[in-house]
C-alpha positions, 0 to 999 in steps of 0.5 A, a space after each residue: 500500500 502507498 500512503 500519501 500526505 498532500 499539504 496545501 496551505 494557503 495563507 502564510 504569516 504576515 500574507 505577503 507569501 500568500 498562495 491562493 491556489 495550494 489547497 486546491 492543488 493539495 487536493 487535486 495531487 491526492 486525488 491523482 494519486 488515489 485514481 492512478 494508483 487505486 487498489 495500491 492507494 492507501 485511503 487510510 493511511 493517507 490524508 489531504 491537509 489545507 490551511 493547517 498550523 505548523 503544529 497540527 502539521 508537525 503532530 499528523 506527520 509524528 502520529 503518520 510515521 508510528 504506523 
């Protein structure tokens, strides 16, 4: 099985770096992923993030990599 973590975060501090399209794109690779690879993909194992924290993105990776 392959697992997929797709991040896409569209607002940055200070929103002078800000990208408009990322969470979009974040979604758009994991469903590419899911459809090409399909009996391979792994919908359990694998997750879409958008507009998270660095924290919270820190803590899903941490709990991804024990498995």
């Amino acid at each position: 099985m392959i697992s997929v973590i797709s991040v896409g975060i569209t607002d940055y501090k200070g929103g002078y770096n800000n990208i408009p399209c990322s969470a979009k794109d974040a979604k758009q690779v994991y469903s590419c992923f899911r459809d090409v690879l399909g009996d391979s993909f792994s919908d359990y194992s694998s997750i879409c993030l958008t507009d998270i924290k660095s924290s919270e993105f820190i803590s899903i990776v941490r709990s991804v990599s024990k498995t």
